[in-house]
C-alpha positions as CSV (number, residue, x, y, z in Angstrom):
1,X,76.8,-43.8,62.0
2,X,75.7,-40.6,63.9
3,X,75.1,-39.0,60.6
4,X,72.2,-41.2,59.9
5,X,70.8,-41.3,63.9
6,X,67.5,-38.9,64.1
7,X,67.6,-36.3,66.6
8,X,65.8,-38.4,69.3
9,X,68.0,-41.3,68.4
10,X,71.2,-39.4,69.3
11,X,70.1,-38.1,72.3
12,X,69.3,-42.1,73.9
13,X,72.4,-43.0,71.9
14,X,74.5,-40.6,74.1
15,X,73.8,-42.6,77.5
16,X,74.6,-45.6,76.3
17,X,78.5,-46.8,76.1
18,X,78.9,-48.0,72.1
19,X,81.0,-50.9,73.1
20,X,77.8,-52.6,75.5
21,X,75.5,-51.8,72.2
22,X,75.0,-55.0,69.3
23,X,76.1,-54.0,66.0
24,X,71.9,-54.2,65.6
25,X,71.1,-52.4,68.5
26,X,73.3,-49.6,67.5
27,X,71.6,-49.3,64.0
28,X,68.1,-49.6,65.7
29,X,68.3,-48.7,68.9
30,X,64.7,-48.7,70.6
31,X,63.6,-44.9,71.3
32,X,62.7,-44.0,75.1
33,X,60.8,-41.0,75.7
34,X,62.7,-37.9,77.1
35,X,63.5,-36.8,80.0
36,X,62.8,-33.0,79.2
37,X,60.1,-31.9,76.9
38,X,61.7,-29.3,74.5
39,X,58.8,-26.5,74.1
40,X,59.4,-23.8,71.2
41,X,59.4,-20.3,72.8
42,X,56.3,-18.6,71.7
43,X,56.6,-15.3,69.7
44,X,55.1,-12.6,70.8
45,X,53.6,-10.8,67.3
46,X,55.2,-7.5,66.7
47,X,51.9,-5.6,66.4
48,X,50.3,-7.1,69.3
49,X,52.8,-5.7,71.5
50,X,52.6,-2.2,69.7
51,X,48.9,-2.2,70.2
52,X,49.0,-3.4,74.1
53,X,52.2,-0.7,74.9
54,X,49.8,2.2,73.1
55,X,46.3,1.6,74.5
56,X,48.4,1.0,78.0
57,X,49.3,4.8,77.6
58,X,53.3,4.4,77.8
59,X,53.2,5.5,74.5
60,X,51.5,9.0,75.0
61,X,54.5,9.6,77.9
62,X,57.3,9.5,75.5
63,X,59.2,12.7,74.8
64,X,59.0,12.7,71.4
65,X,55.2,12.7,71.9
66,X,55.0,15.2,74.6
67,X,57.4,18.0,72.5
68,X,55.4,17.5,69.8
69,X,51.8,17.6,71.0
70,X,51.0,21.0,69.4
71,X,51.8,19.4,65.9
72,X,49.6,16.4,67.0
73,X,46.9,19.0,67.7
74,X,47.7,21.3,64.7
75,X,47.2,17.9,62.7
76,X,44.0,16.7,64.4
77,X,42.8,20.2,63.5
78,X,43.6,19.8,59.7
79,X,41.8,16.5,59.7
80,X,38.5,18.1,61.5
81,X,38.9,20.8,58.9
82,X,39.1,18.2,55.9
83,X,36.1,16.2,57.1
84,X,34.2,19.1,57.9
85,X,34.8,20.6,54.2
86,X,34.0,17.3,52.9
87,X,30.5,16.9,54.3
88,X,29.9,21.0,53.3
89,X,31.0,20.3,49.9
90,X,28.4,16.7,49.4
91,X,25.6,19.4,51.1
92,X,26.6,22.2,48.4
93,X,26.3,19.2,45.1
94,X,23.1,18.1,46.8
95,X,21.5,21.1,46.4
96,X,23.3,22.2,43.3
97,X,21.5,19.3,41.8
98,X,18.3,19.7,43.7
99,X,18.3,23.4,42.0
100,X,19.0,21.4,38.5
101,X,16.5,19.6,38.5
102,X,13.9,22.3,39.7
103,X,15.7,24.1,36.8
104,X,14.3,21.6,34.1
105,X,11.1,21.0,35.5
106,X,10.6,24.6,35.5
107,X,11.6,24.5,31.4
108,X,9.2,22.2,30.9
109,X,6.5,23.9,32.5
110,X,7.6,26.4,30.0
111,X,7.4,25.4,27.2
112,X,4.2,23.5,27.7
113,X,2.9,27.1,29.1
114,X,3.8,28.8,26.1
115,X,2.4,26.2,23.5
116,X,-0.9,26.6,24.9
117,X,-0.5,30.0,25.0
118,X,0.2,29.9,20.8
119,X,-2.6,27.7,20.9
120,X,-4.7,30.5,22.3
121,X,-3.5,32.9,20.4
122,X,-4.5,32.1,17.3
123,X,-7.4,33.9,14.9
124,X,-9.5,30.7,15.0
125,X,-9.5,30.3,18.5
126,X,-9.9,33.9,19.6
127,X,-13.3,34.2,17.7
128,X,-14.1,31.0,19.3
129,X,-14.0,32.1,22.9
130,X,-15.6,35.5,21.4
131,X,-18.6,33.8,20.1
132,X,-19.3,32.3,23.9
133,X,-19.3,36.0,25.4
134,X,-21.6,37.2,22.6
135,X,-19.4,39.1,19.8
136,X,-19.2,38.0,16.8
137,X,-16.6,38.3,14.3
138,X,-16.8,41.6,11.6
139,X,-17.2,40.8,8.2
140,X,-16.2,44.7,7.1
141,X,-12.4,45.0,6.7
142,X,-11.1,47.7,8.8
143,X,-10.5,51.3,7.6
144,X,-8.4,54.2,8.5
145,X,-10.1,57.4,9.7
146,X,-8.1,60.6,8.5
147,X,-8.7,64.0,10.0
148,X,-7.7,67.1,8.9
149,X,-5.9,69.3,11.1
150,X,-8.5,72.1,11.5
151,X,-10.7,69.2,12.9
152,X,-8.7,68.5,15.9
153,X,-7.9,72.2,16.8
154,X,-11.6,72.5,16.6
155,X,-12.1,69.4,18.9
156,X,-10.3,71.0,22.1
């Protein structure tokens, strides 16, 4: 008959003699409240207490922390160096792209200088822009012009 008696039941059962109880009453017997109030014990969470001992500075006053503050230092030195590296190395792509794309604007420029330039350069055109400062174009094919070397010994 226990067996089957909740927690609560066994605990009012436990005052009460079985021979004064009815064979009903000892089935069913009416719950009272308790005398004590049973509270769970709280928990305190495992990383709340690490995180209240290290930003109380008990932490920092350990040996293990004191004999090994040059490493601790060393390290924070390492990780400056890394970050520092890091932000050198974005400032070095940023301009080895800014010079890219100077690079191709500077082709382009290029090539669009030089097309005009064949443009320019050809017969038609040239006797164009001659024509506006007055020449004109020959009609006579040229001709070579030999001298004989008596000539120029004569010409000095």
């Amino acid at each position: 008959m226990k067996e089957n008696l909740k927690y609560s039941d066994a605990n009012n059962m436990l005052n009460v003699p079985l021979a004064d109880m009815e064979p009903e009453q000892a089935v069913h017997a009416p719950e009272a409240p308790l005398k004590e109030t049973v509270s769970p014990e709280k928990k305190r969470n495992k990383g709340l207490k690490a995180a209240q001992d290290f930003l109380g500075g008990g932490y920092l006053s350990q040996k293990w922390v004191t004999g090994n503050l040059f490493f601790i230092l060393y390290l924070g030195l390492i990780a400056m160096v890394y970050i520092g590296n890091t932000y050198y190395t974005e400032k070095k792509f940023k301009s080895i792209e800014r010079t890219k794309n100077e690079l191709k604007e500077l082709r382009y420029q290029y090539i669009t200088t030089k097309s005009v330039l064949m443009f320019q350069g050809r017969q038609s055109e040239i006797s164009k822009r001659a024509l506006t400062h007055g020449l004109k174009e020959t009609t006579m094919p040229p001709y070579k012009i030999f001298y004989s070397a008596e000539a120029l010994m004569q010409k000095r």
